[in-house]
N, C-alpha and C positions, 0 to 999 in steps of 0.2 A: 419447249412443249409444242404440241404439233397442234393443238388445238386453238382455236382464237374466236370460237363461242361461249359468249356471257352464259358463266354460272348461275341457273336457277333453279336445280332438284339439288336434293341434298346428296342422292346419288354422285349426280357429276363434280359436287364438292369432294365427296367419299374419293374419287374413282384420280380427279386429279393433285389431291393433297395426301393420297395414299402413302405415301412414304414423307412425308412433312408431319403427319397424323403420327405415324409408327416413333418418330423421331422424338415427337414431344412429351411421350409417356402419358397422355390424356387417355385416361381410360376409354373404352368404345361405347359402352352408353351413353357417356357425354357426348359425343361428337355430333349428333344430331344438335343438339342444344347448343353446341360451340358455330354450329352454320349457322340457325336462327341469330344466334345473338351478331355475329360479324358480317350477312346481309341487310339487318335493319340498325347495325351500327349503336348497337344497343349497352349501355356501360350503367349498369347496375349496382356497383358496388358502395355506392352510396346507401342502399335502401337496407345492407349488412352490416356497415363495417361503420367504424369512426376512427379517426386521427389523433394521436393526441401528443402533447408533446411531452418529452420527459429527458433525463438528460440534463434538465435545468434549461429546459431549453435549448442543448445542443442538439438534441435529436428528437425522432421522431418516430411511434411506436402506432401499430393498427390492432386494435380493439376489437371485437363481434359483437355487434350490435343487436340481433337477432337471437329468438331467446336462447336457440340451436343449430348446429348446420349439421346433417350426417357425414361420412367418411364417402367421399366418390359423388355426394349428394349435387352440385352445380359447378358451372365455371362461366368464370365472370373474363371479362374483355378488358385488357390495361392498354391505356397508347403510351406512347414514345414522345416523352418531351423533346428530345434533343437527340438526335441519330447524325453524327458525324466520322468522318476519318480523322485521326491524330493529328497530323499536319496541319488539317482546317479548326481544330481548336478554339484555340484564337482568335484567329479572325474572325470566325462567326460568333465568339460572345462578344466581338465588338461590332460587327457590322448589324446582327437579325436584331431589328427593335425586339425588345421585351424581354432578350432570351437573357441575359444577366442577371435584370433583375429577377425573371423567377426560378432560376437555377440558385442564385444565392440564397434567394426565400426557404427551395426546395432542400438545398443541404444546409441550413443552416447557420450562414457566414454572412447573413447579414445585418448582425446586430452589435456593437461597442460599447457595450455595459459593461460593467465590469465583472468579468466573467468567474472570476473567485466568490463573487456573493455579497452579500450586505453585513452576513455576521463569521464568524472564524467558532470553531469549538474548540476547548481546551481539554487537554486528560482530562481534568477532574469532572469536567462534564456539563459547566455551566457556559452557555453562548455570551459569547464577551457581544456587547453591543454596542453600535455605535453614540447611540442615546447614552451618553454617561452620566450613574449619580457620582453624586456629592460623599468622598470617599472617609468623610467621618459619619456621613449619615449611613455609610453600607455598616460601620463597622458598631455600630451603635445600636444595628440592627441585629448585628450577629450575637450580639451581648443578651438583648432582650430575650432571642430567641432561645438562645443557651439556660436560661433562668427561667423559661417556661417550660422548654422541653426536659430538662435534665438538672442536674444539680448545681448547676449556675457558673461550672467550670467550663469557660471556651477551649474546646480543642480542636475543629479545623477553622479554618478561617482562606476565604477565599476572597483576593481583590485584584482581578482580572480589569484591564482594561480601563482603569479607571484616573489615566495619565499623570500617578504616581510619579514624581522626579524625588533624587536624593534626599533634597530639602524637606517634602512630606513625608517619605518613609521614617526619619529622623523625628519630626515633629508628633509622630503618631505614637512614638515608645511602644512597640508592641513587645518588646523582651519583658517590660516591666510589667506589661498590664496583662497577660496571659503567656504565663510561665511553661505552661501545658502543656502548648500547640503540638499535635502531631503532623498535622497536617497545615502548611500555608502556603498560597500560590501567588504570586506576584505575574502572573503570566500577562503579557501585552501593556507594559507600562512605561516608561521613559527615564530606566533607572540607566546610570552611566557612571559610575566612580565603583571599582572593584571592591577597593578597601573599606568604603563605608557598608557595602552590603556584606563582606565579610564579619565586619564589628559586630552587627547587630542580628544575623542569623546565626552567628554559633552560640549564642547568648539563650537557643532554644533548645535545652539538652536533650530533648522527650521526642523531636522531631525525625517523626520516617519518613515522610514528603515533603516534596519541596518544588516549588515551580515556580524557576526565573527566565522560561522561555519569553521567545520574544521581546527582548528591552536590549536597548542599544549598546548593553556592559558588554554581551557577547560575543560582539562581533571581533571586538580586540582583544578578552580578556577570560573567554570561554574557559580555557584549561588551569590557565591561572586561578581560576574562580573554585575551579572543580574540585584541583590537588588539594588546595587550602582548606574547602567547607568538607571534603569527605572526611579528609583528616582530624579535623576537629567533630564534628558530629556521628562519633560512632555506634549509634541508633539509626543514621537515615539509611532508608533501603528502597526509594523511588528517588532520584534527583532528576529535573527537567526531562520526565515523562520515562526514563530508562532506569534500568536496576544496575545499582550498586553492588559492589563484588558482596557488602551482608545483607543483602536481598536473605528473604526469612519469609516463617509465616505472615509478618502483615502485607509483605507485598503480593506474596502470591493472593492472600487473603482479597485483598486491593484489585487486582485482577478478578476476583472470582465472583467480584461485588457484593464478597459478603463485610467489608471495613466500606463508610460511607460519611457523609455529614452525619449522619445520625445513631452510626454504629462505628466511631471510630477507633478505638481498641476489641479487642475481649476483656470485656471487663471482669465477668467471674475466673477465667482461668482455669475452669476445670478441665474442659473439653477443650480441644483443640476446633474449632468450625470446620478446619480441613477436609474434618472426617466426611463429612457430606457430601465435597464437592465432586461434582460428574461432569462440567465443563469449565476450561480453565484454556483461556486467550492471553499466551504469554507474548504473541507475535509484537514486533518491533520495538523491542524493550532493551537492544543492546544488551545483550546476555552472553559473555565468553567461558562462562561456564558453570553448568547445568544440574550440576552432581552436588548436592549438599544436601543437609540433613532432613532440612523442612519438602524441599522438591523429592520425597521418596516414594514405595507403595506403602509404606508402616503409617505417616502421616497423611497420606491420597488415595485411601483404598477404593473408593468409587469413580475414580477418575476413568470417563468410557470419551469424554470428547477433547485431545490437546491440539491446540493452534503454536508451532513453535516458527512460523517464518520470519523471515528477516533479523533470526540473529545469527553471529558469526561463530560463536560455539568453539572457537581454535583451541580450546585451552581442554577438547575435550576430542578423543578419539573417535574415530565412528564406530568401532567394535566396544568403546565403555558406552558410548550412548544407547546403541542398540543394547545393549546388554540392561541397564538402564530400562530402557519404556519394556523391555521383555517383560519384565518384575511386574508390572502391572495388572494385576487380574483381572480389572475389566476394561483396559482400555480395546475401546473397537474406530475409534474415526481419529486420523493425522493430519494434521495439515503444515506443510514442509515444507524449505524449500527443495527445488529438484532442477539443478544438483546442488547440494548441500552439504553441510553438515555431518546428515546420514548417508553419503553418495550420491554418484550420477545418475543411478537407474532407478525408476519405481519400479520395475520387477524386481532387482537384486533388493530392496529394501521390506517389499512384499514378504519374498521368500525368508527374510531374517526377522521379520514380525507377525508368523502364521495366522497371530490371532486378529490382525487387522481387517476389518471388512469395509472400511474405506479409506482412502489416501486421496488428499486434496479434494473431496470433495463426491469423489468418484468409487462407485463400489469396486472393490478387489476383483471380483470376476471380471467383468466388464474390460478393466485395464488387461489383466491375462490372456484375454482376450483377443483386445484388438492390439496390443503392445505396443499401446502407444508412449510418446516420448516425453511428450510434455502435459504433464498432469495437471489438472484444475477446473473444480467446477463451474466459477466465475470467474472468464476473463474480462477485464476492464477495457472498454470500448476506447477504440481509438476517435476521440474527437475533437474535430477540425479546429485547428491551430493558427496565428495569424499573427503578425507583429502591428501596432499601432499604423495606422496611415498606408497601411497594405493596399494596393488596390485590388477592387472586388475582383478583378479578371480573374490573379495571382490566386486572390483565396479558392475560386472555385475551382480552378487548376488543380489546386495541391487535394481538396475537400472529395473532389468527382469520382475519383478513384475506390473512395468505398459504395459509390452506388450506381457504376460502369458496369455494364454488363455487353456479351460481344458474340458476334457472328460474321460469319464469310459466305459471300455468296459465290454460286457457282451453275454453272450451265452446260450443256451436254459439251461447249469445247472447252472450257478451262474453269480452273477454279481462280479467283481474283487472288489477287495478289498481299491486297492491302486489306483487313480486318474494317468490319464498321463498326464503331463503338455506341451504346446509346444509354441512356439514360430514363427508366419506366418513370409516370406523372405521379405523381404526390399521393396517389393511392398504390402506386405500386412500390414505392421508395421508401412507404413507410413499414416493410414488411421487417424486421430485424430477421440475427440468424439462430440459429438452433440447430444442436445435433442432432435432437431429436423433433423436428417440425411438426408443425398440423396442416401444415400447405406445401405445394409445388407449386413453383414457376415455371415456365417454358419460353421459350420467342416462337414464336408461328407467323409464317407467311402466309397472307392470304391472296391468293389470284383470280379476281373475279370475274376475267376476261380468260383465264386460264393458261395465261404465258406470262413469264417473268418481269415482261415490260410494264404489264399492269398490279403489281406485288405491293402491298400494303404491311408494312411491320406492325406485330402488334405481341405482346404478349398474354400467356393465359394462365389463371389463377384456379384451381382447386384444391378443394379437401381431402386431404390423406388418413386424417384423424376424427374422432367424433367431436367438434366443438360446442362451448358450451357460450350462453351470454357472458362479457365482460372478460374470456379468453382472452389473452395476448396472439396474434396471429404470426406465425411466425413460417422461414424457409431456409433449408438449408442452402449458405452461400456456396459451400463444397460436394455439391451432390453426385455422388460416385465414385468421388476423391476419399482415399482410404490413405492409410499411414504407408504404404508400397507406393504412393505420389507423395508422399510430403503434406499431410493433411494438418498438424500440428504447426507446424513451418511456415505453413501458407495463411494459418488463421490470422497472423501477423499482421496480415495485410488489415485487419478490421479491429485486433484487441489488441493489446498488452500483453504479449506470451512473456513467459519467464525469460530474460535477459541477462542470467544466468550461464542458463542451458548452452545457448545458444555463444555466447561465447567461449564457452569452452569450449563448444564444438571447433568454434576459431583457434584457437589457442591449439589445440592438438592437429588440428589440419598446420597451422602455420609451424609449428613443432618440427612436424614432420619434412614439410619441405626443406626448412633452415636447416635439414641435417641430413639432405641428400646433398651428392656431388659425384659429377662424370664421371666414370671411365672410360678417358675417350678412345674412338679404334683405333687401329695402328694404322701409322699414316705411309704410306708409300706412295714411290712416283708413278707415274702413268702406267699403267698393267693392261688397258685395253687396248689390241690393236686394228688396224685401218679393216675393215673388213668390206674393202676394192677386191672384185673377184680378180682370182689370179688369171684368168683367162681374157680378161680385158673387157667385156662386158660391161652396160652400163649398170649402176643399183635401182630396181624400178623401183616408184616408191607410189603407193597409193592415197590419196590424201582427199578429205570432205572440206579443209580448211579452204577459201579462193586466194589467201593469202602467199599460202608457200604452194598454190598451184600456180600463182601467179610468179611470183619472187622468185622459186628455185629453178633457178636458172644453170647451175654447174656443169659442166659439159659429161660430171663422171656419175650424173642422176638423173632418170626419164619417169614422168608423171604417168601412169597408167592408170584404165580406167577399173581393170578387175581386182578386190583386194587379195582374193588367192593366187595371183601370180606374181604379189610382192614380194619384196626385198623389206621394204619398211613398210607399214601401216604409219600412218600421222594421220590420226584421228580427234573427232572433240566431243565423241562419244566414247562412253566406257566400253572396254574390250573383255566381258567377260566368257565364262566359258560357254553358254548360251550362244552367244554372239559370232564366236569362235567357229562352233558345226553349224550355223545358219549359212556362216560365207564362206566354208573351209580355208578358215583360217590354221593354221600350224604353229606348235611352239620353237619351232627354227625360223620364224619370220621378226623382224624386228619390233618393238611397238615402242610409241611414243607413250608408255604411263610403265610405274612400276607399281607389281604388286603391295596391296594392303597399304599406299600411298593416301587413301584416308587420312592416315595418322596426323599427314603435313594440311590436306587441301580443307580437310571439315574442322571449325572452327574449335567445335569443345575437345576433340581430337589432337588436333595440332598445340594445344594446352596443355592437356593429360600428357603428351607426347616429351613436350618442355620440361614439366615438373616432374617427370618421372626420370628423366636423364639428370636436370639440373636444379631443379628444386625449386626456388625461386628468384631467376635472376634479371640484372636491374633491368636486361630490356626488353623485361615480359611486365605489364603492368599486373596486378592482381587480378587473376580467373577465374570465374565460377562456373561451374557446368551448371545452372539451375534447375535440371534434371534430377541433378545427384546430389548435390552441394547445395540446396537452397538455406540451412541450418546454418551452415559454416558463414554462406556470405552475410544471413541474418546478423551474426556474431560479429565479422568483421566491420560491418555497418556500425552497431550501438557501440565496437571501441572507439572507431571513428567519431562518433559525434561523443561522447562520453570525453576523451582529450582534445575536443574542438578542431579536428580536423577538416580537410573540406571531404562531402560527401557524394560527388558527382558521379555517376557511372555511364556507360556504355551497355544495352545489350542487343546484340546481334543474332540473326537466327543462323542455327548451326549451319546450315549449307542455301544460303540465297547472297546474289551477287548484288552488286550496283545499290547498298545499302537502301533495299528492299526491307520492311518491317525494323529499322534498328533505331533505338529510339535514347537519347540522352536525360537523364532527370537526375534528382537528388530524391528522389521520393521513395522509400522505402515499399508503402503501399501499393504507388505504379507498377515499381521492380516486379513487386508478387506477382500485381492482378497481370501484368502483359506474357505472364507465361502460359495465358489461355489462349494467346496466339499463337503457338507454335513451339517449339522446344528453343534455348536459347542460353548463350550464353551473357557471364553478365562481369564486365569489366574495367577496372576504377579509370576514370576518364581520363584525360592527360591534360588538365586545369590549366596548364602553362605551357601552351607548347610555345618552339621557336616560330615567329611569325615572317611573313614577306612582305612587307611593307604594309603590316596591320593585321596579314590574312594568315589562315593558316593554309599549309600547304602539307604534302604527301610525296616522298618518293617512291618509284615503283622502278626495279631492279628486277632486270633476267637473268635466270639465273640455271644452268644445263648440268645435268646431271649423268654422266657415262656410267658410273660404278657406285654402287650403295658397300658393298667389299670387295677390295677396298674402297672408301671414298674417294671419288674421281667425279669434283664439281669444279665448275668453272663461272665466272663470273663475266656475263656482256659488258664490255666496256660502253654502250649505249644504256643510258638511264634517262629518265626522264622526270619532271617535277607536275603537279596537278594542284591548283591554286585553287581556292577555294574565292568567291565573285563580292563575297561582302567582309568587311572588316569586321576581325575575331569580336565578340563579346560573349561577358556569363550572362544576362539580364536574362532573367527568367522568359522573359518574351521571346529570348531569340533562339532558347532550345528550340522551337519549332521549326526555325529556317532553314533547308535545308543549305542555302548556297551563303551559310552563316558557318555552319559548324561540317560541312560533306565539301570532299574535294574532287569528285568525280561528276565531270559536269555530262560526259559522253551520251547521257539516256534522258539526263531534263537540265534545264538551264542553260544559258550558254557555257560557252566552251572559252577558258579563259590561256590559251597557246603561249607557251615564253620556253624563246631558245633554252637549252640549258648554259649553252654558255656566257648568257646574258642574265641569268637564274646566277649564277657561279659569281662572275662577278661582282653582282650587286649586291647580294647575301653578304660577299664577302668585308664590303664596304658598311653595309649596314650596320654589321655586330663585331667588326676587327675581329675574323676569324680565318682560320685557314682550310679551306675544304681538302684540301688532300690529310689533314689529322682529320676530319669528320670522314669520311671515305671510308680512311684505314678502320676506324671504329664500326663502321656497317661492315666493312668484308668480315671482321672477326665475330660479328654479330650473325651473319645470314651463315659463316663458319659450322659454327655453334647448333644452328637450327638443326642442319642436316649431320652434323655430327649426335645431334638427341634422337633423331632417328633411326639411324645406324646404328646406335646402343641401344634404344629402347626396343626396335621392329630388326630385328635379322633378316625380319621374313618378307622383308621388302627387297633383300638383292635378290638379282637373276640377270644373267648373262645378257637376253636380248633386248633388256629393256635399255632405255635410253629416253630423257624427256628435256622440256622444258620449263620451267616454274616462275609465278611470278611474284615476287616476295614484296611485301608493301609495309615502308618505314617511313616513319615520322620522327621527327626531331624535339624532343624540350625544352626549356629554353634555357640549359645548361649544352645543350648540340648532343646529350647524348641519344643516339638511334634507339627508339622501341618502334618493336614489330606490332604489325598491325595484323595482316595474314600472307598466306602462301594459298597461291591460285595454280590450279589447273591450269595448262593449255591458253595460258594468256592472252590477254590481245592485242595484237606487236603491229596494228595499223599504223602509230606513228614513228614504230620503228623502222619501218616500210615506206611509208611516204614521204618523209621528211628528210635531207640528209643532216648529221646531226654533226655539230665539232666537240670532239672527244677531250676530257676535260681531266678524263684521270691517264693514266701509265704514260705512253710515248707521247699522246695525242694525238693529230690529224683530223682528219672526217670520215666519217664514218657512212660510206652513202647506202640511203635506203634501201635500193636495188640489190642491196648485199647480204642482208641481215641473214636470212634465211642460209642466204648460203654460206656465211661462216659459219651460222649453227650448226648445218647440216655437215660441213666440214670437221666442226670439232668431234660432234657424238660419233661420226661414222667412218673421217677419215682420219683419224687422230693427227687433225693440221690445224695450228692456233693461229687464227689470225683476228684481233680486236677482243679476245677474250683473254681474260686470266683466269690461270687456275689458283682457287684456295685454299 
């Protein structure tokens, strides 16, 4: 800013936040209001709003306190508890007094209660308590009540919790004493011998319910218990909370809440109760098949609201079930799973149930609409999780990430590099989300001196809706993100989206690749030749590197300084066609890049590039564009933890070097929320690499390219190793280190130098292995890369290209090579500086003053010297 007088009209607030103002969508009548409040520092939103907790206390929800607020009507001032970069994380919740304890206050992770609760609820409906009676006095009770209420015959009987062991169940004779029972629940008790509980429950011939959850028989003896008592008792049609394959009218009955303690048959038989019912919550009953006589529309003619999720339904087609709920003449509201049962799409399921006008929750228009993927009207909050004896750091680490919110700064010469993440104070964090909001957020910079140096973060709050008192205050966490970004996908980050869905999504992505395979080009020898002018002439070659203006030195190449009177261009700018009629450049001059070479240098590129030639092989770890794939990776994530795998990833921004914004976690929610820094790839980690004496380390391989067709690549016999400065660990603390887990020490840290041939050695001593069979396995690996190229891109060969690349591999610690990327125009300083002893093919040394000029020799004089071809 050019200005650096103190803001005091509201004009000159207007005049210099004019495009900060535009940015935050604050309406323009506020802004007057929004100066007042941010020069007297003014934070109001106490005299509106209240806090409350809910969640059970996991979370926390803002209220309106006020009896109204209109739409557009004020905006209130939030600060910024905790404004950090990534990397300082850590450190500052342990170094800034205070800042732990109320970040853990603020998200909730600082309590050890036990977070399941005080009491448990059972199907049948009664809260088992800790306070237990005396279990002849519950039943003693149930006797009286029976002979007051009804005709004195006991039919259910419920004794939950009440730490029942063998011995008591035995001593209580209930076979003998109430013949009746339809219903008995033994739920949360300390039964443990299969066979006595056998003996004495099939002894109940009348019995449709039955609940022996929770008691210690099941953990060994679950199915044994199951085959046994279904067999004998063929009246039960509810066993341990699920339906029985003769599930009947009582159980749907059972469900519909029209059977109960106090109505538990139909006792007259006339009527069927069915007739009535117009909502009916079959969800998570274990039901594999749905089609029987009582589940129809002849006995369910009012049925307008069904809940069928979470049953597996196999034993029933998706064209009989749909066919099925068609019959229904009034059913209007579904609730499914998706994908399910009835399929993967809520549109195709739509279109097969015209009469539906809601699915999950959500009206039919609406979904047609926005077509979206993942249907439901309430998704179950993701909240903060934590193992015993956690420390606070760890928990607010994993916790932060649902109430991080983030901005880049930037100034008329650069935009920063690194994201600052922050965290709004306790009136701002308690805003939940909603698709459909009554508030906006914004972050706004204020400059009260009128230049960036004096810039205050704050964010700002108004009404978008008319509220009323005792409203929930709510903001959309995805505000502008639509299902064309992965709106569904991303909500992950904050609920419980269907788990489902999303792996199938995996499941068909990984399908897919497992049944791709090369055709690889046709391999021929050398086809390029020397293009030394026949007139003897030198090749001039124009170049921005000071490298190989320095280094090429060949007597049959002279450095010039105009690039239209090249022979070669060696550039480390892109040569496009712009660029081309700026310097009259010509396509008979040579250039050091090959067309549409994206494919290799840009990260989610060079991915697509691989699995489109090879599908998925072993030394590509797993890739997500999370652009395009954020479902899939969702998917491949909960199989991972679902089979206890480890769940570690990598993600990288599609084109920044020197691991710039790349950030290592297990965390589902980070993965999401860090794609509001920038677009990114997201990649399973390499948990076990081969280490150097503790560390991890990286090789980086040059790698020269003559001909894309045929392929004519060659391999520098100069490689080099990049050590990473502290000894590998997982501990959660030390994802943030970078000279922990990064081996590029070149731009911060030290610089940790080792010969290679002292690298070679000692490795090889380390782990009794042989580096020329590790070698051979990287040539056939870097092979492979440029062979998915040349099948995947054609449109990368052309005659006058010619490059160098630099390809970057890491070892696991089985020694097999995975790539890491392929770089433009590398940076060959210590192949230049340093002379190096050659460790693979003839060997010798390989001295620095040369490098260039063998390259320069291979691409353009077709003469090998210290390289191989692959």
């Amino acid at each position: 800013m050019a200005t650096t007088k103190r803001i005091e009209t509201y004009e000159d607030f207007a005049k210099v936040h004019a495009i900060l103002l535009a940015a935050s969508g604050l309406p323009e009548p506020l802004h007057r209001s929004l100066f007042q409040k941010l020069s007297t520092e003014t934070f109001d939103g106490g005299e509106h709003f209240q806090i409350e907790p809910c969640e059970e206390n996991r979370k926390r929800r803002l209220v309106l306190t006020s009896d109204s607020m209109a739409k557009d009507s004020n905006v209130f001032l939030i600060d910024h508890a905790w404004t950090f970069r990534l990397p300082d994380a850590y450190r500052q919740l342990h170094e800034v007094p205070g800042l732990a304890e109320r970040m853990s206050s603020l998200m909730c992770v600082d309590i050890d209660s036990n977070l399941d609760g005080e009491t448990e609820v059972d199907d049948v409906g009664d809260e088992v308590s800790r306070d237990k009676l005396d279990v002849v006095e519950v039943v003693e009770s149930e006797v009286r009540e029976a002979k007051e209420k009804g005709d004195g015959t006991l039919r259910w009987l419920e004794l939950d919790g009440l730490d029942i062991d063998d011995d008591t169940l035995l001593s209580l004779d209930l076979p003998a004493r109430f013949p009746d029972l339809v219903v008995l629940s033994l739920y949360g008790n300390k039964l443990t011998r299969a066979d006595l509980i056998v003996k004495e429950v099939i002894k109940f011939k009348h019995l449709k319910g039955l609940w022996l959850n929770n008691n210690p028989v099941l953990k060994n003896h679950d199915g044994e218990l199951a085959d046994i008592i279904l067999k004998e008792l063929s009246e039960l049609e509810v066993y341990n909370s699920t339906f029985t394959s003769n599930f009947g009218e009582w159980a749907l009955g059972f469900c519909a809440e029209i059977y109960g303690k106090d109505s538990p048959t139909n006792a007259d038989q006339a009527d069927s109760p069915l007739l009535s019912v117009s909502n009916l919550d079959l969800s998570d009953r274990n039901i594999h098949n749905l089609i029987n006589k009582e589940f129809s529309p002849i006995c369910l003619p009012s049925l307008s609201d069904l809940n069928i999720r979470g049953n597996p339904l196999e034993q029933n087609s998706v064209a009989n079930l749909l066919g099925l709920l068609r019959g229904f003449p009034c059913l209007r509201s579904l609730e499914v799973d998706i994908p399910g049962p009835l399929g993967g799409s809520a549109i195709e399921i739509l279109e097969s149930l015209p009469n539906i006008s809601e699915l999950n929750g959500i009206s039919t228009s609406k979904i047609l609409e926005s077509r979206k993927h993942v249907i439901d009207s309430v998704l179950l909050p993701r909240l903060p999780e934590w193992i015993p004896d956690e420390p606070i750091h760890d928990r607010i680490i994993s916790a932060m990430w649902q109430y991080l919110m983030t901005y880049r700064l930037a100034d008329e010469e650069k935009l920063d590099e690194t994201s600052v993440w922050y965290v709004m104070d306790e009136f701002g964090s308690a805003l939940r989300h909603s698709d459909e909001p009554n508030f906006r957020v914004a972050p706004f910079l204020f400059m009260p001196e009128g230049n960036l140096a004096s810039a205050v973060s704050y964010s700002i709050l108004w009404p978008t809706q008319n509220v009323w008192k005792g409203d929930e205050c709510t903001r959309d966490f995805l505000l502008g993100i639509g299902e064309d970004k992965q709106r569904s996908a991303r909500l992950t980050a904050w609920f419980h989206t269907p788990e489902n869905y999303f792996i199938q999504e995996y499941e068909k992505h990984n399908q897919k690749l497992q049944s791709t395979s090369l055709l690889p080009p046709t391999v021929q020898s050398s086809e390029s030749k020397s293009i030394r002018p026949h007139d003897g002439r030198l090749l001039r070659v124009y170049t921005d590197i000071p490298h190989v203006e320095e280094y090429l030195t060949h007597p049959d190449f002279a450095i010039i300084k105009d690039p239209k009177d090249a022979d070669i261009i060696w550039t480390c700018v892109q040569v496009d066609e712009e660029l081309k009629k700026a310097t009259g450049l010509t396509d008979q001059q040579y250039i050091n890049q090959f067309p549409f070479e994206a494919c290799l240098v840009m990260k989610h590129h060079l991915a697509e590039t691989i699995q489109k030639a090879h599908g998925s092989p072993q030394w590509l770890q797993p890739t997500y564009n999370l652009e395009t794939h954020l479902g899939q990776l969702i998917g491949d994530y909960n199989v991972r933890k679902r089979e206890g795998l480890d769940n570690l990833w990598i993600l990288k921004p599609w084109n920044m070097a020197r691991t710039i914004d790349t950030t290592v976690t297990d965390n589902l929610s980070a993965i999401i929320r860090l794609m509001e820094t920038g677009p990114k790839i997201c990649q399973k980690y390499i948990e076990q690499p081969a280490l150097f004496q503790g560390k991890k380390f990286d090789l980086r391989y040059v790698v020269l390219v003559r001909s894309m067709q045929p392929l004519e690549i060659f391999l520098s016999d100069c490689f080099w190793v990049r050590i990473a400065n502290n000894h590998y660990s997982l501990d959660k603390s030390s994802l943030f280190e970078y000279e922990t887990h990064f081996t590029v020490m070149n731009y911060r840290g030290r610089i940790n130098h080792k010969n290679i041939k002292d690298f070679v050695r000692e490795f090889e001593e380390e782990h009794q292995v042989k580096w020329l069979d590790i070698h051979a396995r990287v040539r056939n690996m870097i092979r492979s890369v440029f062979e998915a190229a040349a099948v995947a891109h054609p449109e990368m060969h052309n005659p006058t290209s010619r490059a160098i690349y630099g390809v970057d591999v890491m070892l696991d610690s089985s020694f097999q090579p995975k790539l890491l990327e392929v770089t433009y125009c590398p940076d060959c300083t210590r192949a230049c500086k340093y002379d190096m002893d050659i460790v693979v093919g003839e060997g010798g040394v390989a001295k620095g003053v040369d490098f260039f000029n063998n390259v320069f020799k291979c691409l353009f004089l077709n003469e090998i010297s210290q390289v191989s071809q692959l």
